[in-house]
C-alpha positions as CSV (number, residue, x, y, z in Angstrom):
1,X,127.5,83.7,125.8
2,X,125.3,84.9,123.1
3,X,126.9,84.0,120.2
4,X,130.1,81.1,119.8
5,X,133.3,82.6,121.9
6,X,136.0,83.2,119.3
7,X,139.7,83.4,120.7
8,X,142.1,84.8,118.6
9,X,145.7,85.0,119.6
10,X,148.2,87.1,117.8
11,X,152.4,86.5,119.0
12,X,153.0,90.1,117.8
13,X,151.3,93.3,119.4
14,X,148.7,95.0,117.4
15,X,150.8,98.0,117.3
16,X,153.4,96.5,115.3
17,X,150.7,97.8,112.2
18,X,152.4,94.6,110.0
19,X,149.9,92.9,107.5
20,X,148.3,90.8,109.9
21,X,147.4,93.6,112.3
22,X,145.8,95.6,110.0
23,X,143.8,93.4,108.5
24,X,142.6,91.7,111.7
25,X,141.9,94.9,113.0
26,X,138.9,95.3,110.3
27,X,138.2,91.1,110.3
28,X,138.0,91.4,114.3
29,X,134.9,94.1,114.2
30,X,132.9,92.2,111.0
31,X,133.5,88.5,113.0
32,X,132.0,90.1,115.7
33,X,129.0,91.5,113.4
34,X,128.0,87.7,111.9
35,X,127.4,86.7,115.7
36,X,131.1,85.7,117.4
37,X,131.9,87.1,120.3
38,X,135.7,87.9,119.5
39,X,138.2,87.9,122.1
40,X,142.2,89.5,120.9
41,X,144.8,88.2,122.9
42,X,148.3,89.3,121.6
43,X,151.9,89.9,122.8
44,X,153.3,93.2,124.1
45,X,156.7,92.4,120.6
46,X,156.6,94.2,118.0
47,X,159.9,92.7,116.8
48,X,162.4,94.8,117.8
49,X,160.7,98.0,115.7
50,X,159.3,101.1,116.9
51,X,155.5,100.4,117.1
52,X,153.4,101.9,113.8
53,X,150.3,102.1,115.6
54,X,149.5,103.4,118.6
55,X,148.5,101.0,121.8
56,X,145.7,103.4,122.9
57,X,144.1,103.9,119.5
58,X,144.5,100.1,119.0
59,X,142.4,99.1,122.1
60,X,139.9,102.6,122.0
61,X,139.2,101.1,118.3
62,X,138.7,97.3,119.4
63,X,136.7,98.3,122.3
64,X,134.5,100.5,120.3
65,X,134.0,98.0,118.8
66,X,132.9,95.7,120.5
67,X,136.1,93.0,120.5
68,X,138.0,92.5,123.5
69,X,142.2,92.9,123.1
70,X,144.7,91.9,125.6
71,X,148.0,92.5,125.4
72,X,150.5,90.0,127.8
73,X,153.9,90.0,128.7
74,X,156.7,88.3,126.7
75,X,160.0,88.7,126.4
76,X,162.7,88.0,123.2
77,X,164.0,84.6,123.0
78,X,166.9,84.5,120.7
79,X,166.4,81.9,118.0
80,X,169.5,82.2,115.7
81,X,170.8,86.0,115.3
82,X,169.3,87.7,114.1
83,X,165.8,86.0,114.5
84,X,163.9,86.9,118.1
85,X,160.9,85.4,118.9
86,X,158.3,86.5,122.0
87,X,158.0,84.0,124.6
88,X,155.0,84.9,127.2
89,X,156.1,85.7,130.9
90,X,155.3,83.2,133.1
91,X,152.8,85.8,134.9
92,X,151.0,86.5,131.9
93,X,150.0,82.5,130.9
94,X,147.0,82.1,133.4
95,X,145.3,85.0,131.2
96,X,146.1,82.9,127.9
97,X,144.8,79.7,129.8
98,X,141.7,80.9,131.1
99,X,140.8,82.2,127.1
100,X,141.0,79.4,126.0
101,X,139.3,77.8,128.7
102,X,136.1,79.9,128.0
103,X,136.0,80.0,124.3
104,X,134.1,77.9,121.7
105,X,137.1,77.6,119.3
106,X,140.4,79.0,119.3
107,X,142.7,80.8,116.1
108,X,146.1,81.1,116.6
109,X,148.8,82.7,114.7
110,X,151.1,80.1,113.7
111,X,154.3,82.2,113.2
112,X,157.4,80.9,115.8
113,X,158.8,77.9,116.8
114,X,156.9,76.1,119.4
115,X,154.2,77.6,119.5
116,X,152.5,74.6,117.5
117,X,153.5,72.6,120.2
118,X,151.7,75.1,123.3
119,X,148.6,75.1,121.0
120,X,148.2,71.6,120.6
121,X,148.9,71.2,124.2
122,X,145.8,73.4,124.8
123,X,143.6,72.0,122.7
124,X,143.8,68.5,124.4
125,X,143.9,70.2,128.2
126,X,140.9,71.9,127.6
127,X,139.2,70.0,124.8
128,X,138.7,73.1,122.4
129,X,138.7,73.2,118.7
130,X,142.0,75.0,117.6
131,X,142.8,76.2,114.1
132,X,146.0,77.2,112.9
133,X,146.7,80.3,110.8
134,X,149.5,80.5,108.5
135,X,150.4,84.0,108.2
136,X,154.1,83.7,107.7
137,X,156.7,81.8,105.2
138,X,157.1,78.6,105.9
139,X,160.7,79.0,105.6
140,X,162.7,81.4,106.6
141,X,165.8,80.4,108.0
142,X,168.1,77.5,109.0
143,X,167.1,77.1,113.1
144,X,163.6,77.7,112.3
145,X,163.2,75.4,108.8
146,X,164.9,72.9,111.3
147,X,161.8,73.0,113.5
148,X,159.4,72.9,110.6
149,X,160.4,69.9,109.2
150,X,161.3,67.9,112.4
151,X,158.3,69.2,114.5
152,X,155.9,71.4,112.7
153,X,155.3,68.9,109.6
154,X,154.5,66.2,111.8
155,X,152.2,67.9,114.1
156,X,150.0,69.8,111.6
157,X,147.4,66.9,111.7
158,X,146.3,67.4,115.1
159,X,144.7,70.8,114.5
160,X,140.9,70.8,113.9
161,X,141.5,73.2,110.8
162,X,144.4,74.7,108.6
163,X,143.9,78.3,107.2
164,X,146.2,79.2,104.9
165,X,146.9,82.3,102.3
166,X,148.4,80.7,99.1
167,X,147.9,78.0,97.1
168,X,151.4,77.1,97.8
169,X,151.1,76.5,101.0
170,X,148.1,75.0,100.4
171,X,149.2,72.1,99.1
172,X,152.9,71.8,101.0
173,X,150.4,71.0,104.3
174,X,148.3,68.7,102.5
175,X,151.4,66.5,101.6
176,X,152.2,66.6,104.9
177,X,148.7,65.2,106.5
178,X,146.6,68.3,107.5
179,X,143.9,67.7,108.0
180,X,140.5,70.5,106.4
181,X,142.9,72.9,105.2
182,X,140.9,76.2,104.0
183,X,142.5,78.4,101.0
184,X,141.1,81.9,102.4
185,X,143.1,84.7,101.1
186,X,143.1,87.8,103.1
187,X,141.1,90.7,101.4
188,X,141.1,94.7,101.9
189,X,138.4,97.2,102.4
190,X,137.6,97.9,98.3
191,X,135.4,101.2,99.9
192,X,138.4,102.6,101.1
193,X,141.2,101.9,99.1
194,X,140.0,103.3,95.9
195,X,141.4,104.6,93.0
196,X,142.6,108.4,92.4
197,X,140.0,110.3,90.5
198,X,142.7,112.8,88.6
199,X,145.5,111.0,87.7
200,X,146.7,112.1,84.3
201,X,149.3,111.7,82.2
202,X,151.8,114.0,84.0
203,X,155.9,114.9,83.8
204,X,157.2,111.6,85.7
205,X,156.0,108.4,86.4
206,X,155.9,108.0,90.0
207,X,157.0,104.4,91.4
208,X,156.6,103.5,95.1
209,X,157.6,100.3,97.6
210,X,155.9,99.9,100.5
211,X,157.0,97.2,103.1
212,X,159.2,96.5,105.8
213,X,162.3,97.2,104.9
214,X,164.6,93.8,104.9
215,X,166.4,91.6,102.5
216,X,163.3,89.1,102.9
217,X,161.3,92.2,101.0
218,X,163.9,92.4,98.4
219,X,165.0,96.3,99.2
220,X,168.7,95.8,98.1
221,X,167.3,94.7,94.6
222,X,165.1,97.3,94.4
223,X,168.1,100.1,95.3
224,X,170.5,98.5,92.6
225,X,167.7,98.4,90.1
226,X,167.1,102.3,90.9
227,X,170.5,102.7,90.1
228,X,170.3,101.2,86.8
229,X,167.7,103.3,85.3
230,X,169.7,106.4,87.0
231,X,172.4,106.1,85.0
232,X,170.3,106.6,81.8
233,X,169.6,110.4,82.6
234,X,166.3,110.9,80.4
235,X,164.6,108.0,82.4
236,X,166.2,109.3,85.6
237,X,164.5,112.8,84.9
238,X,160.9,110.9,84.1
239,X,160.7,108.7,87.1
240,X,160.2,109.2,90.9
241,X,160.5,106.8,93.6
242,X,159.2,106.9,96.6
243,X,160.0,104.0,100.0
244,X,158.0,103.9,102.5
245,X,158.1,101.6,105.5
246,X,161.0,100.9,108.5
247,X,163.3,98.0,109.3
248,X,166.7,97.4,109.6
249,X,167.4,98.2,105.6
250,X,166.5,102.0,106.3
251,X,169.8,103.7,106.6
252,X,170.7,101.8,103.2
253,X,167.5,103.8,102.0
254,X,168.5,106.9,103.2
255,X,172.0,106.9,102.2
256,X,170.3,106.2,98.2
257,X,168.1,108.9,99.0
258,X,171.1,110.9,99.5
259,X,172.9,110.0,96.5
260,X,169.6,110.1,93.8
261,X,167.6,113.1,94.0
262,X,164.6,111.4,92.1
263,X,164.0,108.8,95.4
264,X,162.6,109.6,98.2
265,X,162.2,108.1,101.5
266,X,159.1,109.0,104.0
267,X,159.8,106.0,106.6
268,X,156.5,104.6,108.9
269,X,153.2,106.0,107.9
270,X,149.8,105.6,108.9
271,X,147.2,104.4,107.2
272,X,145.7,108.0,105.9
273,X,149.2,108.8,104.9
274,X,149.3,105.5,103.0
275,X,145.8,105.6,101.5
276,X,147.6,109.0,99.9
277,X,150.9,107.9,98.7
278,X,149.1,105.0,96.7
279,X,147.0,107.7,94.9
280,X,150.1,109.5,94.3
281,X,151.2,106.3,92.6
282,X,151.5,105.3,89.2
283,X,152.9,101.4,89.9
284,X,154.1,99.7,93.0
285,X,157.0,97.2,93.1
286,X,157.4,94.4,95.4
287,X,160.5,92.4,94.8
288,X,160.6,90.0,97.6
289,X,161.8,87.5,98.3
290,X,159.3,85.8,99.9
291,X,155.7,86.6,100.4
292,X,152.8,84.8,102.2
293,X,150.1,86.9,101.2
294,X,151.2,90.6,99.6
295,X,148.9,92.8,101.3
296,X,150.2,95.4,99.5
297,X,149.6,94.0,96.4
298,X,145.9,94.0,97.3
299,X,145.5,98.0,98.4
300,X,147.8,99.0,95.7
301,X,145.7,97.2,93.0
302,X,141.9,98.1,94.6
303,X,143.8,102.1,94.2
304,X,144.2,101.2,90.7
305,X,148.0,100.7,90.4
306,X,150.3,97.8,88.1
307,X,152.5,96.0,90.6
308,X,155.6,94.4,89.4
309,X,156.5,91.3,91.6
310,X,158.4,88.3,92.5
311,X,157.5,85.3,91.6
312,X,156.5,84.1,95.3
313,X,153.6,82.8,97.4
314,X,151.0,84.9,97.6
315,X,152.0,87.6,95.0
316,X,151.3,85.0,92.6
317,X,147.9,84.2,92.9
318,X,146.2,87.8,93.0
319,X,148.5,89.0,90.0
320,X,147.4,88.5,86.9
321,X,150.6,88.8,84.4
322,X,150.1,91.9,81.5
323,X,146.6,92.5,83.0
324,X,147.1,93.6,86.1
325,X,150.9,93.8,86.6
326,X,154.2,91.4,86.0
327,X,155.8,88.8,87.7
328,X,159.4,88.5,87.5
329,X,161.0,85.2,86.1
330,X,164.3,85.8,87.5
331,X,163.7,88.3,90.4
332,X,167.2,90.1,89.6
333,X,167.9,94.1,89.6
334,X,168.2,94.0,86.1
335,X,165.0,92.3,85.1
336,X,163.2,94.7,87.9
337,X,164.4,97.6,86.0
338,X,163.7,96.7,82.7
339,X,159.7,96.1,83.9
340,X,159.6,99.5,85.4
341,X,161.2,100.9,81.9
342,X,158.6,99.6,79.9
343,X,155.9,101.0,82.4
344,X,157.6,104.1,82.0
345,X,157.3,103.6,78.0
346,X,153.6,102.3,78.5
347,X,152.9,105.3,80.3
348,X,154.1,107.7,78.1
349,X,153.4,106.1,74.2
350,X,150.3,104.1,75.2
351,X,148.7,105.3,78.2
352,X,145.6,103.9,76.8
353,X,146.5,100.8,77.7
354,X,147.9,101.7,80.5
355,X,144.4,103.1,82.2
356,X,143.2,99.8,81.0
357,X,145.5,97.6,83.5
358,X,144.8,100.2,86.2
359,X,140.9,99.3,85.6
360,X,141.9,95.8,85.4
361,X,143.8,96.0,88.7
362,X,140.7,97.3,90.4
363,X,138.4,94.9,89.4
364,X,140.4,91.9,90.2
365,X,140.7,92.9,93.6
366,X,136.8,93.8,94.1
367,X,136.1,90.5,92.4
368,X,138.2,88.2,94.4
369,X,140.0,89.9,97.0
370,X,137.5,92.1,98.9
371,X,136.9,92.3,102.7
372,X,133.3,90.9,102.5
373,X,134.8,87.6,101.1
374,X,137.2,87.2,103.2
375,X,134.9,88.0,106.2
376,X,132.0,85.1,105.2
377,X,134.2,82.2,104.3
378,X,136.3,82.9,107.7
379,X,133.3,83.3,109.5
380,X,132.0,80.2,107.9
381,X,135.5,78.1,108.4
382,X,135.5,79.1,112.5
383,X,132.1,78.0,112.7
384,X,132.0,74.5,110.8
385,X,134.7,74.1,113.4
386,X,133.5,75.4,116.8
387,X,130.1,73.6,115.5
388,X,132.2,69.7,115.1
389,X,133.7,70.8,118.7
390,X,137.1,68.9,119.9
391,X,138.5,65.7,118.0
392,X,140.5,64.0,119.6
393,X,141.5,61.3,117.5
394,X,142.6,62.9,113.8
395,X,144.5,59.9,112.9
C-alpha cells in the first residue's frame, strides 16, 4: 500500500442519502486526498425506505474518486417493532473479514445492537486498530437501551478510539471508561451551501423542515404548531411552510397539506433540489426529539438561515441562542409556534436584525463547522491510531 489502508464500514447503504451518507460521501474523497487509501464497505438496508440516492451514481462517484465501496448482503432482523436492524448474509462475511484483514485501521459505524460485539471480535482476530463512530442516539428505545447499558457500556473500553458528535455524548462514554474519545463534529461543504444573494424582504416569510419524517424528528409537533399560527389568519396569510423529506410520518404530511393551503410538501429530494429549497428559505425548524449531530442545522445555517430547535445533542452545540437561532426550553407546539411568530415579526418590523442573524449563522458555521475541519482532525484521529497499531490490553 502506499499510504495507511483505511476501512470504513457503514450498516446502512450509501443510497439511503441519511446524514451519515452524505457527509461521508465528501469525507471519503478528502481522506483519500491527505494519503489514506479508503476502502467503503456498507450494507445493501436502507431501513425499510425507498433509496434517495441512486446505487450507480453512488459507486460511479466513489470510484471516480478514487475510494473503493462495497455493498454486502443483509437482511432485516426484527429488534422490537417497529425497530429493524441489517444483519450481513452469511455469504457476504468473508468480504467484511478479508477488509479488515488488509487494512491499517478500521472505522465502524456504531449504530445497532451487536455490532460492538462483531467489531471487537475483529479487532482481537486480526489484531487491527478499531475505532468506533457514534453516529446515532444513544437511546432510542426500550430493546435497544437494554443492550446499551448491559453490553455496550461495558465494552466501549476495548476500542482503540471513540469518535463522537456531541459534547453529550462525549462525556456519557467517558463515565463509562472509554478510552481516547475524540469530540469531532461533522462539518459541510461552506463552498457549496451558501447563502442566497437576493433574498429581500418579500410578502411571506417562508419556513421549511427538512428530515426524515418520524416522531424521533418531532413532525407531529411541528404539524400541531402549523395549526396554531393557522388559526390566526393574518399570520396564516404571511407564512409558508414547506416539508421536505420521507418516512413513515408522510401521509400525516400530506393529509395537513391538504387541509392548509399555506404548507406544502415536496417529499425526497436531491441534493441540487435541496441546495434550492434552503435558498428559498427564510428559517428552518427542527423540533426533534432527539438529535446526534443536526446536519441540517449546519447546511441551513452556512445558507444563511435562523433555525429554531430542540434542546438536544448535537443541535445544541452549533446553535448559538438569539445569534444564530433558538433553542426551545420546553420543545412543545406551542412554544415552537410562538418562536416562528416572532421570526415572522423580526422579519417584518426589524429585518435589520434579522440579516444580522442570517450573517451570524453563516459565519458560525465557516468558523467551526466547515468540511476542512472536519476533514484534518479525522484524518489526524485515524492516523494517531493506525500509527499506535493494536492494544490489546486497555484495562
Amino acid at each position: 500500500m502506499n499510504g495507511r489502508g483505511l476501512l470504513i464500514y457503514h450498516p446502512l447503504s450509501f443510497s439511503f442519502g441519511g446524514g451519515f451518507e452524505r457527509i461521508f460521501l465528501q469525507l471519503a474523497p478528502r481522506l483519500v486526498k491527505t494519503g489514506f487509501e479508503v476502502t467503503i464497505i456498507a450494507t445493501d438496508y436502507t431501513g425499510m425506505d425507498d433509496p434517495r440516492i441512486p446505487s450507480s451514481l453512488v459507486r460511479s462517484y466513489l470510484a471516480d474518486r478514487s475510494v473503493k465501496y462495497i455493498e454486502l448482503k443483509s437482511y432485516p432482523f426484527l429488534l422490537g417493532s417497529p425497530t429493524r436492524m441489517p444483519v450481513i448474509a452469511p455469504t457476504a462475511r468473508p468480504i467484511l473479514e478479508r477488509a479488515v484483514k488488509t487494512c491499517d485501521v478500521v472505522y465502524f459505524d456504531n449504530a445497532y445492537a451487536l455490532q460492538d460485539l462483531a467489531f471487537i471480535g475483529l479487532k482481537f482476530r486480526y489484531r487491527k486498530p478499531v475505532i468506533s463512530g457514534h453516529h446515532s442516539v444513544l437511546f432510542h428505545h426500550t430493546l435497544h437501551d437494554l443492550y446499551v447499558n448491559l453490553v455496550s457500556r461495558n465494552v466501549i473500553r476495548f476500542f482503540d478510539a471513540i469518535h463522537v458528535l456531541n459534547s453529550d455524548d462525549a462525556s456519557v462514554l467517558s463515565k463509562w471508561g472509554a478510552k481516547n474519545v475524540h469530540l469531532i463534529p461533522l462539518g459541510v461543504d461552506t463552498d457549496r451551501f451558501t447563502p442566497s444573494k437576493s433574498y429581500g424582504e418579500g410578502r411571506t416569510m417562508k419556513v421549511a423542515l427538512v428530515g426524515r419524517l418520524t416522531e424521533q424528528k418531532g413532525i407531529d409537533k411541528f404539524l400541531l404548531a402549523l395549526a396554531i399560527i393557522n388559526s390566526d389568519p393574518t399570520a396564516r396569510e404571511r407564512t409558508e411552510f414547506t416539508v421536505v423529506g420521507s418516512g413513515p410520518l408522510a401521509p400525516l404530511v400530506r393529509a395537513a397539506a391538504l387541509q392548509h393551503g399555506n404548507l406544502r410538501y415536496v417529499g425526497p429530494v436531491d441534493d441540487d433540489r435541496l441546495l434550492e429549497i434552503y435558498r428559498d428559505s427564510d428559517l428552518i425548524v427542527m423540533p426533534s426529539r432527539q438529535e446526534t449531530m443536526g446536519i441540517v442545522a449546519l447546511e441551513a445555517q452556512a445558507c444563511g438561515l435562523p433555525v429554531i430547535a430542540a434542546r438536544a445533542s448535537g443541535l445544541s452545540d452549533i446553535i448559538m441562542p438569539d445569534v444564530t437561532g433558538t433553542i426551545l426550553r420546553r420543545n412543545e407546539a406551542d412554544e415552537l409556534a410562538s418562536a416562528i411568530l416572532f421570526y415572522l415579526d423580526l422579519r417584518f418590523s426589524d429585518f435589520a436584525r434579522y440579516v444580522r442573524m442570517r450573517t451570524a449563522a453563516r459565519e458560525n458555521v465557516q468558523r467551526r463547522f466547515s468540511l476542512e475541519q472536519t476533514t484534518r482532525s479525522l484524518s489526524r484521529m485515524i492516523m494517531n491510531v493506525a500509527d499506535s497499531g493494536f492494544a490489546s490490553d486497555l484495562t
